[in-house]
C-alpha positions in Angstrom: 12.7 -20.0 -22.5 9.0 -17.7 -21.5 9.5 -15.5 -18.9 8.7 -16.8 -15.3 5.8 -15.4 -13.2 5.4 -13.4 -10.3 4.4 -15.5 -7.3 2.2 -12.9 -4.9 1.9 -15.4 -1.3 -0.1 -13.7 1.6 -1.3 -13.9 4.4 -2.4 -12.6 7.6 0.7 -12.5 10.4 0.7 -16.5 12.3 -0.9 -18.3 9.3 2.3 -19.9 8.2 3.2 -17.9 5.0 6.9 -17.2 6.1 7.3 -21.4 6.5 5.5 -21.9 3.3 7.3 -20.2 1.9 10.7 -21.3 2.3 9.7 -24.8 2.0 8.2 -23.7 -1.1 12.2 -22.6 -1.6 13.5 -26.0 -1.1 11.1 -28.0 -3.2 10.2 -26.2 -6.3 13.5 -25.7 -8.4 13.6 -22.0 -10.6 11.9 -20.4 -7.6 13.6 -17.1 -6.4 12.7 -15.2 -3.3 12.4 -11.2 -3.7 13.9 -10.0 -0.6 11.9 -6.7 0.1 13.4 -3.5 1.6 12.2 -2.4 4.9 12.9 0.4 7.3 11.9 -1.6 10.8 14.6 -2.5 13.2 16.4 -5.8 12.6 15.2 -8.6 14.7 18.1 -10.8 16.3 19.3 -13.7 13.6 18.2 -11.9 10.7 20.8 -11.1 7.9 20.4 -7.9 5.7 19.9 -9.2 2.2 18.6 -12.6 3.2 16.0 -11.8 5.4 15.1 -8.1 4.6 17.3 -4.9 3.5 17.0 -3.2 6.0 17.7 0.6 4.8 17.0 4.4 6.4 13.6 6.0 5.9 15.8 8.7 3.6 17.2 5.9 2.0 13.7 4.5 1.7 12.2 7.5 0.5 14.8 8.3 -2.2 13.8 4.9 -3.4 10.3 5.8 -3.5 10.5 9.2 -5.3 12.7 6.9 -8.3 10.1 5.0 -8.6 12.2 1.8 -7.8 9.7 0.1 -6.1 7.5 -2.4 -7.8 4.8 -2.1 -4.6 5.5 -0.8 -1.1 3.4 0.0 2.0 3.2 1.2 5.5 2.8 -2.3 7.6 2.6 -1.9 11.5 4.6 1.4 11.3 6.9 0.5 9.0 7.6 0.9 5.5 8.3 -2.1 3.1 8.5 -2.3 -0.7 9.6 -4.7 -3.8 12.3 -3.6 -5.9 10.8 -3.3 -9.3 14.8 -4.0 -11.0 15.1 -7.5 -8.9 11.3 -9.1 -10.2 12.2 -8.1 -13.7 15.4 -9.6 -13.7 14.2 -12.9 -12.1 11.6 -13.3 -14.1 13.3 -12.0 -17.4 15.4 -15.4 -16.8 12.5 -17.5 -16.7 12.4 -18.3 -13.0 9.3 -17.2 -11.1 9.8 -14.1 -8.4 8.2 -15.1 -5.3 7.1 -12.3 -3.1 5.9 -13.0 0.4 3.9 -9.5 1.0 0.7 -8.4 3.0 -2.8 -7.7 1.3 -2.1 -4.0 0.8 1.2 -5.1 -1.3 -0.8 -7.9 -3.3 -3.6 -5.1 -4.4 -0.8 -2.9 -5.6 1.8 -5.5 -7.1 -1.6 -6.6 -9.2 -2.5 -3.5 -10.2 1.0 -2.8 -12.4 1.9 -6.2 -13.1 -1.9 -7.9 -14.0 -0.4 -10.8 -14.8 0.9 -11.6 -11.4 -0.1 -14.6 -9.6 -1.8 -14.3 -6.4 -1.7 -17.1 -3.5 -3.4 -16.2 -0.2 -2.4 -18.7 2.7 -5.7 -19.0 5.4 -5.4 -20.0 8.8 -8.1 -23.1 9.7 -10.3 -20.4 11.8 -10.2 -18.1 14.0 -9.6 -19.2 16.9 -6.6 -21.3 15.7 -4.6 -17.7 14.4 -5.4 -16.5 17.8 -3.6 -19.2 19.2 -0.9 -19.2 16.8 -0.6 -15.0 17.5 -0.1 -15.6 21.1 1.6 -18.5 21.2 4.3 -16.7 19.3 5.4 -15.0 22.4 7.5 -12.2 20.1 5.3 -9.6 20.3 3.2 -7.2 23.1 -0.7 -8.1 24.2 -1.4 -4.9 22.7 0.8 -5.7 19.3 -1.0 -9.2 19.1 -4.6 -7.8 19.7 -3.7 -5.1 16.5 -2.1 -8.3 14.4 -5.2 -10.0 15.1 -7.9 -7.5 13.8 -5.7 -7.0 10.9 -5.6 -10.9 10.3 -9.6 -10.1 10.1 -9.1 -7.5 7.3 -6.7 -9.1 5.2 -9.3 -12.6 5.4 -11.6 -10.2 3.6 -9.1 -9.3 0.9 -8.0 -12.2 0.4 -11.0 -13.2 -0.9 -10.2 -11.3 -4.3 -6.8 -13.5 -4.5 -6.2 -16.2 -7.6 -5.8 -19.3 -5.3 -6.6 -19.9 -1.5 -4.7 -22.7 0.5 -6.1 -23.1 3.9 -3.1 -23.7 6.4 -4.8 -26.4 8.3 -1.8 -29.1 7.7 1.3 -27.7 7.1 2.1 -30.6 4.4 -0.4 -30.5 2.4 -0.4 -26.5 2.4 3.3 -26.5 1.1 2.0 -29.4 -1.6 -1.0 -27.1 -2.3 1.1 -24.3 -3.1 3.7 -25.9 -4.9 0.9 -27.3 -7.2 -0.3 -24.3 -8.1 3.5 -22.9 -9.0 4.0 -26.2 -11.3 0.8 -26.1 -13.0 1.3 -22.4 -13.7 4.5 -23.9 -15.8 2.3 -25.9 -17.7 0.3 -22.6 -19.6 0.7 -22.5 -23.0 3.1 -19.1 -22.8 5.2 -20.9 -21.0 5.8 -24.4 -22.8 5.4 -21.9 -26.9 9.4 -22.7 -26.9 9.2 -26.3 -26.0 6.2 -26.5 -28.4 8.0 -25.1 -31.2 11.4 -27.8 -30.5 8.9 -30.5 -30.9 7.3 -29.2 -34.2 
């Protein structure tokens, strides 16, 4: 059994990525969710581990200065990372890590793991993130209007990515994705074993 890959999805806030995500969870068998550390406020019905752990910025910053982290970054005010220990261990078992991080993460989790796959999730246009954004409800006028000229920079980023899935039907963005996880499978490095059975 090949190692598994590391699954980069991003996306700017209201494109979908957290729902892609987990119905990427529940479709596509051997994938495992890297739950990131993060030292915002917990919002009502998230669990610690699950969702986020949610730890201290000392506790944050110890972690940093070990060099624990596989990526982190400042998002919003808040600092979030990608324990380095948890992706080698998922993907040393030959499932694929799945890590549902912003742009900044993406550029970083890239730049010391090259071999990391990166999906960026697009919303139709414009005009539908906005609506998504303030539909939401969750979140200030003045918080929304920020999300929403950072939606514009990451769109720019994202450009650099592996693979782009525009979000305009939920469906087929989830098939889309999970197309690109199962062909990734397929790669010679990962079938060598298989290969070698046969022969």
């Amino acid at each position: 059994m090949g190692r598994g890959d590391i699954i980069v999805l991003s996306a700017p806030s209201g494109s979908g990525k957290t729902t892609i995500c987990r119905a990427l969870l529940a479709r596509v068998e051997g994938v495992v969710l890297s739950v990131s550390y993060t030292t915002r406020g917990k919002r009502p019905g998230e669990t610690d581990g699950k969702d986020y752990y949610f730890v201290s910025a000392g506790e944050f910053d110890n972690m940093v200065k070990s060099k624990e982290f596989l990526e982190y970054a400042c998002v919003y005010g808040n600092w979030y990372g990608t324990s380095r220990a948890a992706v080698d261990a998922i993907v040393a078992s030959g499932r694929d890590a799945l890590l549902e991080i912003d742009v900044q993460g993406g550029r970083s989790v890239k730049a010391s793991a090259p071999e990391a796959v990166r999906i960026g999730i697009l919303p139709p246009d414009r005009e539908t993130l906005k609506n998504r954004l303030f539909g939401r409800g969750r979140d200030s006028r003045d918080e929304m209007e920020r999300r929403l000229e950072a939606a514009r920079q990451e769109m720019a980023e994202l450009k650099m990515y592996d693979y782009l899935v525009v979000n305009n039907d939920l469906d087929t963005a989830v098939r889309q994705v999970e197309w690109i996880v199962r062909a990734r499978r397929l790669r010679r490095e990962r079938t060598a074993n298989a290969v070698d059975r046969i022969l």
